[in-house]
TIKE-176696 format. One record per residue (C-alpha): residue number from 1; residue in one letter; chain; x, y, z. Coordinates in pm, whole numbers, plus 50000, padded with zeros to 5 digits. Layout:
N
num  residu  chaine  east  north  up
NUM  A  A  X  Y  Z $
...
# end
This chain:
307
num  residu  chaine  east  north  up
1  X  A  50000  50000  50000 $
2  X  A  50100  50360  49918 $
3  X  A  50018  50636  50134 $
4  X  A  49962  50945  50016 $
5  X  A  49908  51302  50288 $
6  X  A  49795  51570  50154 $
7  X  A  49826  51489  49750 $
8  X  A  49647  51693  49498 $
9  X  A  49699  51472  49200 $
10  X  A  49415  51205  49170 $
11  X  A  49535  50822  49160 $
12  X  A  49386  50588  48978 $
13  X  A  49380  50222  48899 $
14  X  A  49368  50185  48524 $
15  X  A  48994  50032  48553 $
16  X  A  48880  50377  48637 $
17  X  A  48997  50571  48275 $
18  X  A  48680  50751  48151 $
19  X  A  48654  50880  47813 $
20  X  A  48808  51221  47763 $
21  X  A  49129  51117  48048 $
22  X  A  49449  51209  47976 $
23  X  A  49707  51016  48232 $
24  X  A  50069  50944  48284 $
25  X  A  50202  50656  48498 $
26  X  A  50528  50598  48653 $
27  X  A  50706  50258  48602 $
28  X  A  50979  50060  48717 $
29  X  A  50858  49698  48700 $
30  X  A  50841  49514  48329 $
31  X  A  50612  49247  48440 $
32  X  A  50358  49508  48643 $
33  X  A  50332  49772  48328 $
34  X  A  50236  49471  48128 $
35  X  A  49947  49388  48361 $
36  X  A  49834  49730  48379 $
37  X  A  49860  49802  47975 $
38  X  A  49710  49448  47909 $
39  X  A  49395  49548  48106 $
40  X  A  49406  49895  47916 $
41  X  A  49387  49759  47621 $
42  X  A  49088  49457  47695 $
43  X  A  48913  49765  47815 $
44  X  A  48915  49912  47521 $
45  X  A  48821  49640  47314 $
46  X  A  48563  49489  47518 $
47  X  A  48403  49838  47485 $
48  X  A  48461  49827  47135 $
49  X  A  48703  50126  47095 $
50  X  A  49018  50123  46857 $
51  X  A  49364  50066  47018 $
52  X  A  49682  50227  46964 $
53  X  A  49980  50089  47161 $
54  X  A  50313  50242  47117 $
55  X  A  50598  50084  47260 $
56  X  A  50989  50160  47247 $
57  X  A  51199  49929  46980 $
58  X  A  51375  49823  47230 $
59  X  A  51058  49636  47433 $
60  X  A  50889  49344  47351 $
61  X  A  50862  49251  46966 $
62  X  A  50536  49275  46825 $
63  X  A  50444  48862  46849 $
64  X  A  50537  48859  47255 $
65  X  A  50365  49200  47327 $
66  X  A  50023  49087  47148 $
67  X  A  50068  48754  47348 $
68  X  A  50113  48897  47656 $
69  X  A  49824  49072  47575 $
70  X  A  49611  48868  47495 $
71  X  A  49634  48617  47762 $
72  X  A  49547  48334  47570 $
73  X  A  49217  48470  47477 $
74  X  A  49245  48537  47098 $
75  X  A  49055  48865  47159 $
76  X  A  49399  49077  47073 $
77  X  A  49507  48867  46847 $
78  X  A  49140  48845  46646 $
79  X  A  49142  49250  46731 $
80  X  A  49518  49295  46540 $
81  X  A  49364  49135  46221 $
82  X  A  49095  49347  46199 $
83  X  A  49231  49671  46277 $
84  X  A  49080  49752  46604 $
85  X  A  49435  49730  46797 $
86  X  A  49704  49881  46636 $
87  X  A  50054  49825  46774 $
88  X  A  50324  50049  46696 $
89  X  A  50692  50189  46794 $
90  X  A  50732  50543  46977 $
91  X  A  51048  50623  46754 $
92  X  A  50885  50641  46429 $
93  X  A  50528  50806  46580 $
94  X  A  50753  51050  46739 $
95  X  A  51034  51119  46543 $
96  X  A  50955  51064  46192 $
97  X  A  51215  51268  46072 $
98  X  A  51457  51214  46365 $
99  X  A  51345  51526  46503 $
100  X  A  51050  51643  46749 $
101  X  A  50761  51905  46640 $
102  X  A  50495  51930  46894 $
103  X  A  50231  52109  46601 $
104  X  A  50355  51789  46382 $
105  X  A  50228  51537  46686 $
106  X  A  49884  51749  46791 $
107  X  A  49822  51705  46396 $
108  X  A  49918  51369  46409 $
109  X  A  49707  51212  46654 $
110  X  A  49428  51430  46581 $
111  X  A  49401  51254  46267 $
112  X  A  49443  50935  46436 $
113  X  A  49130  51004  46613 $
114  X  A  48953  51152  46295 $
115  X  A  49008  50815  46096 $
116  X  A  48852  50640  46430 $
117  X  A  48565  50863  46376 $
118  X  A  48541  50761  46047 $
119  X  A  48591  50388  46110 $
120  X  A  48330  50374  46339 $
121  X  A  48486  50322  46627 $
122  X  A  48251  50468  46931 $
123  X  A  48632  50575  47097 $
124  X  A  48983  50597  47098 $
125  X  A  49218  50527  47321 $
126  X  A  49628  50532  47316 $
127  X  A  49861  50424  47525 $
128  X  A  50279  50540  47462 $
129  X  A  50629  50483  47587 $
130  X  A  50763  50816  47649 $
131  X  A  51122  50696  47636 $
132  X  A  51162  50819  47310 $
133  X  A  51231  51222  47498 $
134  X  A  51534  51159  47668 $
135  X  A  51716  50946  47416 $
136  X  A  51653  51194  47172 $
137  X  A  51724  51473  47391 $
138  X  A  51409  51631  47394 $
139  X  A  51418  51866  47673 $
140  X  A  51166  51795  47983 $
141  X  A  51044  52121  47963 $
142  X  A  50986  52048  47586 $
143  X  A  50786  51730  47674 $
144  X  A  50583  51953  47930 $
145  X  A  50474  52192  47693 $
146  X  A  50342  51916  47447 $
147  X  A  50226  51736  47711 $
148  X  A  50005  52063  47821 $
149  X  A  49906  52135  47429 $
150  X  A  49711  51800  47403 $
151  X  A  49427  51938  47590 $
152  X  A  49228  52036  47361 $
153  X  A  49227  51691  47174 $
154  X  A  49054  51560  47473 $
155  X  A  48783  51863  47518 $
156  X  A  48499  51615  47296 $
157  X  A  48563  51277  47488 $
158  X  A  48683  51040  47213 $
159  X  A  48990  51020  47360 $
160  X  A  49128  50819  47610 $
161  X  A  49514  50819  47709 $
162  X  A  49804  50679  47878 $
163  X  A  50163  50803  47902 $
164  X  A  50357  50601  48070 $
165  X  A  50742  50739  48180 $
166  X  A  50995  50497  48298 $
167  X  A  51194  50643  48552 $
168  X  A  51529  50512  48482 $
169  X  A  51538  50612  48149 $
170  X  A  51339  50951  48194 $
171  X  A  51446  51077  48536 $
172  X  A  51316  51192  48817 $
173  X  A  51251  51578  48708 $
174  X  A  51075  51430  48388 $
175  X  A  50850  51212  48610 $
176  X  A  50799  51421  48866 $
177  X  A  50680  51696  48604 $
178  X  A  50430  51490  48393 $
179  X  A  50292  51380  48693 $
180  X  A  50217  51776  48754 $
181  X  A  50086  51842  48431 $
182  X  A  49847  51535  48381 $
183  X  A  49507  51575  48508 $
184  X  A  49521  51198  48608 $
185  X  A  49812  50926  48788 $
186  X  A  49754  50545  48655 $
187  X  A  49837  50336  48935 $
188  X  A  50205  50128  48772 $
189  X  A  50046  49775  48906 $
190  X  A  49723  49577  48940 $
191  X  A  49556  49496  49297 $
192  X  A  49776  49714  49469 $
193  X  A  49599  50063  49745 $
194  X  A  49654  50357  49731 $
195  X  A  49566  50605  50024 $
196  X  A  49537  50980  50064 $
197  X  A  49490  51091  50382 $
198  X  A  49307  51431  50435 $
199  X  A  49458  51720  50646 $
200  X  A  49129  51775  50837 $
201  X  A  49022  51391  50857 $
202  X  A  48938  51099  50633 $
203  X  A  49100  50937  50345 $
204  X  A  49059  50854  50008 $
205  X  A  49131  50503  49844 $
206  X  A  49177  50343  49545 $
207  X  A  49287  50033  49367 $
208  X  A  49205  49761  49544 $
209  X  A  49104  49611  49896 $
210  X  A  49113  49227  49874 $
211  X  A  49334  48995  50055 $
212  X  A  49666  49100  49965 $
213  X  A  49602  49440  50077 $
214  X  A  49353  49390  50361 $
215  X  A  49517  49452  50643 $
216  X  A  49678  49792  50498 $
217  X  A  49308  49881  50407 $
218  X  A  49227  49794  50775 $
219  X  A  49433  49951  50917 $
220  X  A  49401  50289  50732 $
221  X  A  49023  50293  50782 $
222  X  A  49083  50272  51164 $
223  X  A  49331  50592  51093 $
224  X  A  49103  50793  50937 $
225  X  A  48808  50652  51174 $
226  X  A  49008  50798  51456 $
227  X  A  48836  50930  51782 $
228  X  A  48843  51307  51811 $
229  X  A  48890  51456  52183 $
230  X  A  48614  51656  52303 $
231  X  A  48206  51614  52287 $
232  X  A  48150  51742  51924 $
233  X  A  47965  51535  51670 $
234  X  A  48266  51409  51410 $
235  X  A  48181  51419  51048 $
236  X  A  48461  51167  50846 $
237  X  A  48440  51153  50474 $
238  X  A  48558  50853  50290 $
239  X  A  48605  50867  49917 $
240  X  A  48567  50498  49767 $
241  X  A  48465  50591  49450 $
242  X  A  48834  50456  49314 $
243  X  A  48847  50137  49440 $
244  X  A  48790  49887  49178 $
245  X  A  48732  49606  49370 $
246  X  A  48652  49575  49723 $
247  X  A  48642  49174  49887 $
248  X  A  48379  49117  50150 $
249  X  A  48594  49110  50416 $
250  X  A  48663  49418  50393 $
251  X  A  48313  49518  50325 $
252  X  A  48247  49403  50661 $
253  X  A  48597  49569  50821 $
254  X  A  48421  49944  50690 $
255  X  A  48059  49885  50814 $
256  X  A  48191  49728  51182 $
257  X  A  48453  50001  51214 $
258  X  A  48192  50278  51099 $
259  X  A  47917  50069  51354 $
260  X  A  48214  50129  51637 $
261  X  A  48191  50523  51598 $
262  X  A  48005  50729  51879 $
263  X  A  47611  50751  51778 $
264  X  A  47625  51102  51711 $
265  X  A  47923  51078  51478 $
266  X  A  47853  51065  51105 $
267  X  A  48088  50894  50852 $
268  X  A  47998  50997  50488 $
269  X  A  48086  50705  50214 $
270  X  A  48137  50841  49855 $
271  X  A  48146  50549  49614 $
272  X  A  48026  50368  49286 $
273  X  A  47687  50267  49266 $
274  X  A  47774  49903  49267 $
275  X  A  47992  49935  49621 $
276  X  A  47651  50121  49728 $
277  X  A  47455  49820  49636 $
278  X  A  47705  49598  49821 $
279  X  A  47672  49792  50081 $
280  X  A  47321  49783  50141 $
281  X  A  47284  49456  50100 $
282  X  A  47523  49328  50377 $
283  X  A  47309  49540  50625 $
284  X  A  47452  49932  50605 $
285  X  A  47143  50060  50664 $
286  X  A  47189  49904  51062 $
287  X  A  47448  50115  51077 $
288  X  A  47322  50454  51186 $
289  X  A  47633  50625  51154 $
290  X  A  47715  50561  50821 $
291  X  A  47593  50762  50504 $
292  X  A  47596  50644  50186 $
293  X  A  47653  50850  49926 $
294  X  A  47673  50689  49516 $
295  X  A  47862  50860  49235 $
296  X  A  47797  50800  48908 $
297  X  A  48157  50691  48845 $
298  X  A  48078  50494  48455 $
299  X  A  48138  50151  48573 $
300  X  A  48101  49837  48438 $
301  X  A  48020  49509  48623 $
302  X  A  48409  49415  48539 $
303  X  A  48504  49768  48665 $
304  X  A  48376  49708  49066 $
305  X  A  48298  49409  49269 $
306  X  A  48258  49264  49618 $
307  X  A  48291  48930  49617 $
# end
């Protein structure tokens, strides 16, 4: 579990890109990024979208990357054939010319998304190695600005996106800056929690809380469930709206530590509407300090589950 106090930046697990996100994500482990970009790309493709992975020449060659995947489904494979996925190399999308032009690259992917359009594809979504910069040496402040200038290809919603920056090859500056400029941090593995505590009280989670991380989760909720001295009525807010899966166990850990508050204490649950159903139905509405609260968050039954 990572614990986060006082972070602005809002942390993710892939499962929760919308339509219209532009994110980054910070890797150091091979075998995790391929776990996160396999599940961003049977995302996309289970919700029909076109695919555009860009990888560095130097990863994976095209027959291992589309196996890893694919997982043995056939679904990427069957997807490559007919267009849907397209898998590329960063060098060549980049640097066609051996040189960077940030007007060239808007252009470029804004006609990526215009032959989507065309195809029929209901969304796009991209997903790129950003090692291509600093072994071209691109400037970080260079990759900031272009970084920044993709707004507006996002303004309409058809676009979803995923930069990912390795941080041995792109430093800690470069990292540290795209994590500033991108409205949106993918979580770099699967199953893993992520915590933000708030200043005045409560916490915000995301990822997941199943039985590798239930004890962290645990033990964070009793944090942020702490007693306050004196006789006023405590108001906590948790924001669950980013887990993307949530075991019963620890279902029952939130409503028996929330049951466990003084009577005229009030803990306010933000979350998905299928957490709110979970909720409900293992008996939250016993629990007199606890208020529910449902977001509309776009999930799908793969996207959030008790089990």
């Amino acid at each position: 579990m990572t614990e986060h106090h006082g972070t602005t930046g809002r942390i993710i697990p892939v499962e929760r890109l919308q339509p219209g996100d532009h994110s980054c994500m910070d890797v150091t482990d091979r075998a995790n990024r391929w776990q996160v970009l396999a599940a961003f790309t049977r995302t996309g493709l289970a919700r029909g979208e076109k695919v555009l992975l860009l990888l560095d020449p130097s990863d994976l060659n095209d027959d291992d990357a589309v196996a890893c995947l694919d997982g043995g489904t056939g679904h990427t494979e069957a997807a490559l054939r007919s267009g849907q996925f397209v898998l590329g190399r960063n060098t060549p999308a980049y640097l066609p010319d051996g040189r960077f032009s940030k007007e060239r690259q808007v252009r470029s992917f804004a006609a990526e998304a215009e032959r989507a359009r065309e195809a029929g594809y209901p969304r796009l979504r991209g997903a790129g190695d950003m090692a291509w910069a600093p072994r071209a040496g691109v400037a970080d402040d260079e990759v900031v600005d272009y970084e920044t200038s993709l707004a507006e290809l996002f303004a309409d919603e058809y676009l979803t996106a995923l930069c990912w920056y390795d941080r041995q090859q792109c430093g800690d500056d470069l990292v540290a800056s795209a994590r500033r400029v991108h409205p949106l941090q993918v979580m770099e593995s699967l199953g893993a929690l992520e915590v933000t505590r708030a200043p005045g009280g409560g916490a915000r989670f995301a990822g997941s809380a199943e039985l590798g991380s239930r004890e962290e989760f645990t033990r964070a909720l009793r944090a942020a469930l702490f007693p306050r001295p004196g006789n006023i009525p405590v108001r906590y807010e948790l924001d669950l709206t980013d887990l993307a899966y949530m075991e019963a166990h620890c279902a029952w850990q939130l409503l028996d530590l929330v049951a466990g508050l003084p009577r005229e204490d009030t803990a306010v649950v933000h979350c998905g509407p299928m957490l709110e159903t979970a909720l409900r139905g293992l008996g939250s509405a016993d629990v007199p300090q606890l208020e529910l609260r449902a977001a509309d968050t776009g999930e799908t039954a793969e996207a959030e589950d008790v089990a």
